[in-house]
NUMI-275451 format. One record per atom (N, C-alpha, C): residue in three letters; x, y, z. Coordinates in steps of 0.001 Angstrom, whole numbers, plus 524288, in hexadecimal, padded with zeros to 5 digits. Layout:
alaXYZ/...
//
This chain:
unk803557FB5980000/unk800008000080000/unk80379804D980000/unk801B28094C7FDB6/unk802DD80D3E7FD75/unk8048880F7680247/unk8098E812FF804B9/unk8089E8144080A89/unk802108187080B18/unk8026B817BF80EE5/unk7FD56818C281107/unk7FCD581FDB81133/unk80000822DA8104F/unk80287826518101F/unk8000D828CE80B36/unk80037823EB80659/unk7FE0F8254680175/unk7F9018248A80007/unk7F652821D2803E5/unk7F0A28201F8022A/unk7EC44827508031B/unk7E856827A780094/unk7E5BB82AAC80036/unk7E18F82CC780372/unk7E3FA828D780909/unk7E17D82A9180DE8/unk7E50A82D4781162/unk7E86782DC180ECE/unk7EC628319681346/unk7EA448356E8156D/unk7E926839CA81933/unk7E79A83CAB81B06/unk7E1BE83D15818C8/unk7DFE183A92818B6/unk7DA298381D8185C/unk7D661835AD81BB7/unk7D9618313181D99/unk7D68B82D4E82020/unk7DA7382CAF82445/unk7D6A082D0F829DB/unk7D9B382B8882E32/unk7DA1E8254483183/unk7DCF6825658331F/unk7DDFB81EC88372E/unk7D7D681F0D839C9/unk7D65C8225F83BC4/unk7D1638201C83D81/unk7CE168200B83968/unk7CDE68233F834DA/unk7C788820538303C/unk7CAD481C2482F86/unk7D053819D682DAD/unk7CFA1813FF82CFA/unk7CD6C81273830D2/unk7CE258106D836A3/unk7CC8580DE48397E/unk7C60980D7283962/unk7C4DC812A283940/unk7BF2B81287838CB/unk7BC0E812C18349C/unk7BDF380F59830EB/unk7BD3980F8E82B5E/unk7B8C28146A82932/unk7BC24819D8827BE/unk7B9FC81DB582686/unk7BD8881FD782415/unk7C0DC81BD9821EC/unk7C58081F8281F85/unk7C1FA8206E817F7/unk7BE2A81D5781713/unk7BD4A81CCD81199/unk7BE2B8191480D56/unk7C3298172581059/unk7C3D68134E80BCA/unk7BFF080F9380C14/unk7BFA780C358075F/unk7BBB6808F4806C8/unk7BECD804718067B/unk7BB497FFB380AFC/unk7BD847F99880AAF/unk7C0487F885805AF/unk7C5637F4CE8064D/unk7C9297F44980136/unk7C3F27EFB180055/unk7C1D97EC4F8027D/unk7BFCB7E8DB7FED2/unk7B9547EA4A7FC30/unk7B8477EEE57FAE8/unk7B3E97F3267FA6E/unk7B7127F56F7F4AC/unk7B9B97F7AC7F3C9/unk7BBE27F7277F0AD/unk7BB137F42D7EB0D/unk7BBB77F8277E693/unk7BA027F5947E2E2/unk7BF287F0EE7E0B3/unk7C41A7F0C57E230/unk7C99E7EEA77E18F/unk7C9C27EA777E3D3/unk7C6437E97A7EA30/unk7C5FC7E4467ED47/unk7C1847E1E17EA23/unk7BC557E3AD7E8BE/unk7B7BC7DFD27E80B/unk7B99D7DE977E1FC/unk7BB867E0A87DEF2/unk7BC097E0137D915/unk7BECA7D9D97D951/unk7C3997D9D07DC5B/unk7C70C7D5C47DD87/unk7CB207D7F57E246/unk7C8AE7D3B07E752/unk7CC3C7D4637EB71/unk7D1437D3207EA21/unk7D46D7CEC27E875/unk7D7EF7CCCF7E6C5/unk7DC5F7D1417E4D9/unk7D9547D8347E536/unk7DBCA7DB9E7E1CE/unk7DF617DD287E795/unk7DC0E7DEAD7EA39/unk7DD5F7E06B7F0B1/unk7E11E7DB967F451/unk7E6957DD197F1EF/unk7EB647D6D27F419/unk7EB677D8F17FA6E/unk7EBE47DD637FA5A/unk7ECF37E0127FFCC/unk7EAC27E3CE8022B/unk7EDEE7E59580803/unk7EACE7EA9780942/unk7EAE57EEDE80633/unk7EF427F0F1802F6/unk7EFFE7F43D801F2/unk7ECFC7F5AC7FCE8/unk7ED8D7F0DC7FA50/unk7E8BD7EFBC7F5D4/unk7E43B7F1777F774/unk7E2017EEE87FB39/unk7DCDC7F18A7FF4E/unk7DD0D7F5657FED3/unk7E0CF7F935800F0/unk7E0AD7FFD480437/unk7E047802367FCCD/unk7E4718012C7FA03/unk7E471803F37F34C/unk7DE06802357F257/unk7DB4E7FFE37F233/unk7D5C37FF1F7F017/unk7D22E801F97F2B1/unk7D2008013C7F859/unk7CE56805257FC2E/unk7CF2D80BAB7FA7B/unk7D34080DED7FAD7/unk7D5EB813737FA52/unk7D38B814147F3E1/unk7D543810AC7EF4A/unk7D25B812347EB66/unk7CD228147D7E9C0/unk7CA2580F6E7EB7A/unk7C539810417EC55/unk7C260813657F2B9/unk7C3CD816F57F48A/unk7C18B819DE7FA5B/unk7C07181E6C7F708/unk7BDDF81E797F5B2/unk7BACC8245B7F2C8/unk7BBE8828F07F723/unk7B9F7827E27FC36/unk7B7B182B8980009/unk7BB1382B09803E0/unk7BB0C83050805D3/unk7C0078310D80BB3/unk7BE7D82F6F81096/unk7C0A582EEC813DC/unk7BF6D82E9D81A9D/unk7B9678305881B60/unk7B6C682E4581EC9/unk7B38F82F4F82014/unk7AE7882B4E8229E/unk7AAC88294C81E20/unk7A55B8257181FB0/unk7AA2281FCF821F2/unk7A6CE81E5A82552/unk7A7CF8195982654/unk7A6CF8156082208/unk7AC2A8122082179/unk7ACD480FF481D63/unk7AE978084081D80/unk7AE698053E81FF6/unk7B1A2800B5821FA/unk7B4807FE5181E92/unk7BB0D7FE2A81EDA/unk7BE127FEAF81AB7/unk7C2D47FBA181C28/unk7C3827F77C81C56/unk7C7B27F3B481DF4/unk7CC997F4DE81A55/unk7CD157FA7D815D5/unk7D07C7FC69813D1/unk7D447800A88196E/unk7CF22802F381BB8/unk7D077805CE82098/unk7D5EC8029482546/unk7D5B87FCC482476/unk7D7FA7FAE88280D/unk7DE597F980825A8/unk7DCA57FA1D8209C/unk7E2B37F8C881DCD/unk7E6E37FC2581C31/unk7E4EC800F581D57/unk7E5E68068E81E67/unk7E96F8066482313/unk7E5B58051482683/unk7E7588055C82B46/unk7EC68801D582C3E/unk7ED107FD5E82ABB/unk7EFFA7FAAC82A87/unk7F6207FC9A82A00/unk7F5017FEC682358/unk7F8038010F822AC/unk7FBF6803C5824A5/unk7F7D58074D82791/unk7F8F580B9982B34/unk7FE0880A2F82E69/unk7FC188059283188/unk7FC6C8035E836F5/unk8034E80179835D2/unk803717FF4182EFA/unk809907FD4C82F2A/unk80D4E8013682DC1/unk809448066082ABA/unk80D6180A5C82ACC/unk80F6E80DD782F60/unk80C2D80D998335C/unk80C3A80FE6837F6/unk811D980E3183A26/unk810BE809AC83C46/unk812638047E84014/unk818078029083BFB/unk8192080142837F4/unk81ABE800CA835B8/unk81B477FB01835B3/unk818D67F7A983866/unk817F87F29683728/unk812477EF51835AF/unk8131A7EBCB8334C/unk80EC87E95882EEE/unk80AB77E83E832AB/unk805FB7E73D8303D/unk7FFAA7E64F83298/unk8002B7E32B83631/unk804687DCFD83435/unk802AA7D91A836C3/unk805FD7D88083AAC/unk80CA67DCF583BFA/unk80C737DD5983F85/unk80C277E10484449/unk807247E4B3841FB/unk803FD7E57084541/unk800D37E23284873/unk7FE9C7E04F84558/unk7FAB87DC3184796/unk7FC587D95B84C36/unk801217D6938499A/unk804677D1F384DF0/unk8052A7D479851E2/unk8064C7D8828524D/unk808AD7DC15855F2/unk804127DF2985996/unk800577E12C8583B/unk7FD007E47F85A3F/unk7F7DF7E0B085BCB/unk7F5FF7DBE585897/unk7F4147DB058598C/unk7F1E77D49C85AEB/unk7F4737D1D48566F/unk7F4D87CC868575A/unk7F7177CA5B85C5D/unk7FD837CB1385CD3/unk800947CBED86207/unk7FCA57CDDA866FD/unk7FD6B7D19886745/unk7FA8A7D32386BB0/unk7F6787D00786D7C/unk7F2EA7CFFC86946/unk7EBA17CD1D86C00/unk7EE0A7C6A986CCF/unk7F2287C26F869DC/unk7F40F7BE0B86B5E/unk7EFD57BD84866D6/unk7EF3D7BE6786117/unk7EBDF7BADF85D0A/unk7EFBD7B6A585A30/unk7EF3C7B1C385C15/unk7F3267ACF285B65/unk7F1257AB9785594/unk7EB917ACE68552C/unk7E9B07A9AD84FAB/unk7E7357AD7684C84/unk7E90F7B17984C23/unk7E8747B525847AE/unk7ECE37B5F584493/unk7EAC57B8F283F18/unk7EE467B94383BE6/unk7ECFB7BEB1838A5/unk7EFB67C006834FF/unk7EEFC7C4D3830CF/unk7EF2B7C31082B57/unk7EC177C17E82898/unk7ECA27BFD082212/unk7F0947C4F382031/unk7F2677C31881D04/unk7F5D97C71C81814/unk7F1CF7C763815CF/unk7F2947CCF3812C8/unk7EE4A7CBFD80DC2/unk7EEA17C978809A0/unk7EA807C8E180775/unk7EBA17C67D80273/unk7E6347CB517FDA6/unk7E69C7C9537F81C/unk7E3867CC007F38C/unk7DE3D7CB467F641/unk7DA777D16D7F78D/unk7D3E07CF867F934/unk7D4C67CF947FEB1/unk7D8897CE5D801F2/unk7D8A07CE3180722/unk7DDFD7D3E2809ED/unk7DD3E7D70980AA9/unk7E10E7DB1280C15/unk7E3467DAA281075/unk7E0187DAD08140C/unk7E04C7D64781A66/unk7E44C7DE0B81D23/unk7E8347DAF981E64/unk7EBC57DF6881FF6/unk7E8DE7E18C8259C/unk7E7E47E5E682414/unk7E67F7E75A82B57/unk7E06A7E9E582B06/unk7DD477E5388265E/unk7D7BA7E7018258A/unk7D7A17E124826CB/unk7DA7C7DCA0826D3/unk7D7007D8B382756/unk7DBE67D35B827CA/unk7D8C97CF628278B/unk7DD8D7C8EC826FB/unk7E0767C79782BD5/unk7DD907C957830D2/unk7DE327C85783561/unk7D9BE7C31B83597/unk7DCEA7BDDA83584/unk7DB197B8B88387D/unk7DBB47B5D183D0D/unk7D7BB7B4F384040/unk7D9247B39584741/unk7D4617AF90846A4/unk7D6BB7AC3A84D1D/unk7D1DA7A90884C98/unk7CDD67AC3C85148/unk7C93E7A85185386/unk7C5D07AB3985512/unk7C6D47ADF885AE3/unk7CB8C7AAC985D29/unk7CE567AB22861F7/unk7D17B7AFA4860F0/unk7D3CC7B29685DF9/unk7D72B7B5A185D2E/unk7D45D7B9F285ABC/unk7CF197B9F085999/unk7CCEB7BEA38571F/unk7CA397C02685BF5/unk7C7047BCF785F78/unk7C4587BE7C864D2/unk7C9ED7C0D186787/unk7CED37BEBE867B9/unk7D22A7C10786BD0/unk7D3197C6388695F/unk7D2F97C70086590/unk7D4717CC0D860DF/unk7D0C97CFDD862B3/unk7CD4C7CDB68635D/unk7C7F17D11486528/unk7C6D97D3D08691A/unk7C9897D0B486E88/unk7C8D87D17E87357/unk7CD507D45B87385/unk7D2E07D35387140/unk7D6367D7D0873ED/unk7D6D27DBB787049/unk7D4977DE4186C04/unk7D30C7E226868F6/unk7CF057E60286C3F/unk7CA277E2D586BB0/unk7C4747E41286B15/unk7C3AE7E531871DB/unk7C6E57E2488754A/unk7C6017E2B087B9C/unk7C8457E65487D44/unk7CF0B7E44587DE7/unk7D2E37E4D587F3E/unk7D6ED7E81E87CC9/unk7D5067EAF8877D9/unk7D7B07EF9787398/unk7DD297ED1B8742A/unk7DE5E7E953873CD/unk7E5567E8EF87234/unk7E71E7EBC586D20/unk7EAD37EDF98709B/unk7EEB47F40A86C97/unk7EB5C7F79986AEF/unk7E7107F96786E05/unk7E2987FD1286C99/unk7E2BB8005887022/unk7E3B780681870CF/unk7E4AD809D3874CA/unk7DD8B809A687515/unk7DC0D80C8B87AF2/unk7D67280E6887B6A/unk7D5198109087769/unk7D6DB8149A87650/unk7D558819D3871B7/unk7D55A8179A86EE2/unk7D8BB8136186B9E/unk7D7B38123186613/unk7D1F380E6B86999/unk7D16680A98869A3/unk7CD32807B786BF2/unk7C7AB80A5486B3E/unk7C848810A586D34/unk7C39D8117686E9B/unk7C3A78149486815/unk7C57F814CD86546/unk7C35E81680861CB/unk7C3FA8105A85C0F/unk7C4A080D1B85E4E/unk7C439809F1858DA/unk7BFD28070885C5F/unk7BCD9807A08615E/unk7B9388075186177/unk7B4A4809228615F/unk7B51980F0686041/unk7B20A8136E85EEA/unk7AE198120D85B19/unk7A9A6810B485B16/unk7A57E80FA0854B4/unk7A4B681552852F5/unk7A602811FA84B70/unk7A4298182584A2A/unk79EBD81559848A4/unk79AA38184884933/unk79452815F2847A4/unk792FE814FF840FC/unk7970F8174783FE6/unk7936F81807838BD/unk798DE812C6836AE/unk79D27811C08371A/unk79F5680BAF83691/unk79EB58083D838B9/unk79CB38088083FC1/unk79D048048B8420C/unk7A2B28025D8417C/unk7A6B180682842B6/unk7ACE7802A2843D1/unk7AD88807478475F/unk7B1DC803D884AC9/unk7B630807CC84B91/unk7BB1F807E284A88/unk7BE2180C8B84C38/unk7C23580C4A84940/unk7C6A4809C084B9E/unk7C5CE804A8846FC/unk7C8E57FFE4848CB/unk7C6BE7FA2884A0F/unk7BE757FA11849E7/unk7BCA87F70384D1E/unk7B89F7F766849C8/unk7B5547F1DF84A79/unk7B05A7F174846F6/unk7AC7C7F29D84CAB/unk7A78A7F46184C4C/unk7A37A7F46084F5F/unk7A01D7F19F84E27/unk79C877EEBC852B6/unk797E37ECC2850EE/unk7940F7ED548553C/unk790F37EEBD8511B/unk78A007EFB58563E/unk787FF7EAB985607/unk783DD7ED24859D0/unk7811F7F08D85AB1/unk782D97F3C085E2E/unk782B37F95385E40/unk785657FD8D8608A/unk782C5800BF86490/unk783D0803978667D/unk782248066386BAC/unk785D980C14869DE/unk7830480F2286C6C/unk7862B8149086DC7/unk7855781557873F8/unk789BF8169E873DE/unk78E47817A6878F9/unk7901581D6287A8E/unk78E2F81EDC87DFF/unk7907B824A887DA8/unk7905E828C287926/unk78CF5826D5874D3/unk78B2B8298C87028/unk78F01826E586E54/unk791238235886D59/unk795C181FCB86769/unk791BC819E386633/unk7925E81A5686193/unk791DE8163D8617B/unk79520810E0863B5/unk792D880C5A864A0/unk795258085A86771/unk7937080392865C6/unk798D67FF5F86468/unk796867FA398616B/unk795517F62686489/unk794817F312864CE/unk793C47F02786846/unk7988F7EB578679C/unk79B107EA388632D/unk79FF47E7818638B/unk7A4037EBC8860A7/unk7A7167E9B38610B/unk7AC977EC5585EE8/unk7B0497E81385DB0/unk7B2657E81585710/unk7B5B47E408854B9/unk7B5E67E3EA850B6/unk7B6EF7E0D684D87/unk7B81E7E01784920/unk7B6BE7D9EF84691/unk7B59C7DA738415A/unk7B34D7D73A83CD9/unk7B74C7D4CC83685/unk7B8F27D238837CB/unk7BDE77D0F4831C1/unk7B9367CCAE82F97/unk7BC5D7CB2E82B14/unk7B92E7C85D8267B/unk7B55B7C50882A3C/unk7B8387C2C882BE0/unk7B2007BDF282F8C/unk7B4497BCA883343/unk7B6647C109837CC/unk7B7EC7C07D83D03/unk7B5247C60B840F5/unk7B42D7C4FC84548/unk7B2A27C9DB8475A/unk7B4F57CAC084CF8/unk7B5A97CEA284E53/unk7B69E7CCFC8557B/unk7B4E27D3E58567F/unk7B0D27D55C859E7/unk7AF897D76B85E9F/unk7AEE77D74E863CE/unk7AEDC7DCC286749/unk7AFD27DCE586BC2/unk7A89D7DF5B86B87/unk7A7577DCC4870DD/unk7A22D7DF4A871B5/unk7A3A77E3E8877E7/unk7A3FB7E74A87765/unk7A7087E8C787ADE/unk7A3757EA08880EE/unk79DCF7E9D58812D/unk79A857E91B882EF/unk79A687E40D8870E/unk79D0E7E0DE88525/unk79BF27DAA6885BD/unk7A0BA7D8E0887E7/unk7A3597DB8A884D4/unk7ABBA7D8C5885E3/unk7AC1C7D3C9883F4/unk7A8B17D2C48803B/unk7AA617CE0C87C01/unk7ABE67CEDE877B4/unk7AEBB7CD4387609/unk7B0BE7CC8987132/unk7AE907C66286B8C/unk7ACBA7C8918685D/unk7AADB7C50086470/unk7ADE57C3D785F85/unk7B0047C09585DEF/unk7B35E7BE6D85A6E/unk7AFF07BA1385692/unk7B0867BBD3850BD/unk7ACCD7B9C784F0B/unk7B1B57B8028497A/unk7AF8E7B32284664/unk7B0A27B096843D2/unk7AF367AE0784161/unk7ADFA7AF5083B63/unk7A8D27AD7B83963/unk7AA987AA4383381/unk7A7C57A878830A0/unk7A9817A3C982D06/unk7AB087A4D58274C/unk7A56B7A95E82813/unk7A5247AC4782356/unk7A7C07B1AA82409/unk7A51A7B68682143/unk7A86E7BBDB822E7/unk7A3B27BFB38233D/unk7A6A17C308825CA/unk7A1CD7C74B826B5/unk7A1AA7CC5C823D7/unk7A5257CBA281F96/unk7A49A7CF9181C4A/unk7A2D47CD8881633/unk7A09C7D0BE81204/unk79E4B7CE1C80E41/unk79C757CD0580CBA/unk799617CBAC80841/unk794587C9148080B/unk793E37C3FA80BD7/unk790147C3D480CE9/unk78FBD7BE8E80F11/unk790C77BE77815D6/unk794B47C1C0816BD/unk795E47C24A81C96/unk792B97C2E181FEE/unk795CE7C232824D3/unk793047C164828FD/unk792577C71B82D81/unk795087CB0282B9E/unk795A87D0A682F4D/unk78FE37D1FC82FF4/unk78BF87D1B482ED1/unk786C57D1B982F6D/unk784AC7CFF383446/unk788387C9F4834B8/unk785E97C8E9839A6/unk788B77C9F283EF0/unk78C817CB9983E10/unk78FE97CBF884200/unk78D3B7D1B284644/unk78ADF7D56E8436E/unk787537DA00846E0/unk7831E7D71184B20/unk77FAE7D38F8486A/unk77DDA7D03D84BDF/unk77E7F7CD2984FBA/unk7818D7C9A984E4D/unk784A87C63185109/unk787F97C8BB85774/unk78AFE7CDB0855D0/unk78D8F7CFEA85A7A/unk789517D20C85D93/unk785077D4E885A8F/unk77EB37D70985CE2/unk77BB97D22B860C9/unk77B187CF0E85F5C/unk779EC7CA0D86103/unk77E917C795866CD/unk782977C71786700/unk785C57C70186B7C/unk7862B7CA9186F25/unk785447D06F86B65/unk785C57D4A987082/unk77F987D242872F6/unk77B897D24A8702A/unk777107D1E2872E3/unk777677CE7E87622/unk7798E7C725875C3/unk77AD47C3A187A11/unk77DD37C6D587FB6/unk780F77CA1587E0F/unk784C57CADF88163/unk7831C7CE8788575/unk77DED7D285882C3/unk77C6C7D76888619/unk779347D44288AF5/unk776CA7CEDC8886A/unk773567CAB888CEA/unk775E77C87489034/unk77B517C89D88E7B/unk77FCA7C5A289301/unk7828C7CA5C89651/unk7848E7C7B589A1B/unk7867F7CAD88A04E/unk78C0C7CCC789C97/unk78EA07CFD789BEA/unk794487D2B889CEF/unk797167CF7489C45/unk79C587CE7B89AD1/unk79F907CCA789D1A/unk7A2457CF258A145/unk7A4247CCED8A501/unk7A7897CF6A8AA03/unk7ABE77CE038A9AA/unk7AF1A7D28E8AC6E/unk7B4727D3BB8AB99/unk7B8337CE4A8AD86/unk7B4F37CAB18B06E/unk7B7257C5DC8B308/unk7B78B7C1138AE4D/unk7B3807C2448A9D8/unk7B5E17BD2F8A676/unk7B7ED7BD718A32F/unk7BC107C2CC8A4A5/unk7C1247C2D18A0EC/unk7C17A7C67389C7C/unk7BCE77C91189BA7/unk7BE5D7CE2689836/unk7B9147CCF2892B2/unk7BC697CF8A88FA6/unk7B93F7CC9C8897D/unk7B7B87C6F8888DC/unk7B4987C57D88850/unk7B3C77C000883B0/unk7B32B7C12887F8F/unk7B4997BBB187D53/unk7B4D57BA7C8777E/unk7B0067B754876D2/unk7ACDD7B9C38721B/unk7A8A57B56D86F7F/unk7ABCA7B428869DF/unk7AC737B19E86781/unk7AF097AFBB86288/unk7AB8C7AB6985EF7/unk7A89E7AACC85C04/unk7A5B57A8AE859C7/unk7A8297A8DF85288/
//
């Protein structure tokens, strides 16, 4: 990729519209270059040149743009001056103890990089969950409280997927889980509850055919079990894990 220096968001688009996908660009696989033939898109950078082509429109409407995260990526190795994955090892794999996860390389159709190609099993995505989503490992308060901030018109925050059914809180809106959703994996924190839900499914939840439809229900449906059940108390150890 081009340094980042040269792309046409330079003093344009800030670190927080990526995070909070409002920077404009439009999903690389939205794109008329990914649907024509993915096979065209070998990499991220392939990704980021197709999104930037086609973004007609500047910063602004909420937009959900997994181009936003490869940006970021970017960012993160020009910053730091070392590569994604060992970031990862380092900031985050290491730390949480994920024994059975991994990072795909990309390949043509798949960009992966630091939008995606993170594989764990269901034990290592619930622990991913709990010391992220609980326990903020390598997350100061301040960043915390704002990548848990909902904005109402995306339903993300910056850094975090939301899911209702929602409440307002002190006049903010408020989700009732907080987490994140990849091709056909999910893991939220119900923060209400102090459980954590790790989900793993056969098919995918993006797509025709997918399953992200049911997943609003489904978490709607547990909070409701859970509002009929007692608390957990501070004596049986903190968070649980449901993993299904």
């Amino acid at each position: 990729i081009a340094a980042l220096s040269d792309l046409p968001l330079t003093g344009r688009v800030t670190v927080r519209q990526l995070l909070s996908h409002r920077s404009g660009l439009v999903n690389y696989r939205d794109t008329d270059t990914y649907r024509a033939d993915p096979g065209r898109v070998r990499d991220p950078a392939d990704a980021v040149a197709a999104s930037v082509a086609e973004s007609a429109g500047g910063p602004g409407a909420a937009l959900c743009s997994s181009t936003n995260y490869l940006i970021l990526g970017y960012l993160l190795e020009q910053v730091t001056g070392r590569s994604f994955d060992e970031l990862l090892a380092g900031s985050l794999f290491g730390p949480i103890g994920l024994a059975h996860t991994a990072h795909l390389a990309p390949e043509p159709g798949e960009p992966r990089f630091s939008t995606g190609g993170i594989v764990a099993d269901i034990e290592d995505l619930a622990r991913a969950g709990e010391e992220l989503l609980v326990h903020h490992v390598g997350i100061s308060d301040d960043a915390w409280r704002e990548m848990s901030a909902m904005d109402p018109e995306a339903g993300l925050g910056a850094g975090t997927m939301q899911f209702c059914p929602c409440t307002q809180r002190h006049g903010e809106p408020r989700a009732f889980a907080v987490g994140y959703a990849g091709g056909h994996t999910l893991v939220a924190h119900l923060p209400d509850y102090d459980v954590v839900v790790a989900l793993d499914i056969t098919g995918d939840f993006y797509g025709d055919g997918g399953y992200f439809g049911a997943v609003e229900p489904l978490l709607r449906a547990l909070a409701d079990g859970l509002r009929q059940a007692p608390l957990p108390s501070a004596v049986d150890g903190g968070a649980e894990v449901a993993a299904a």
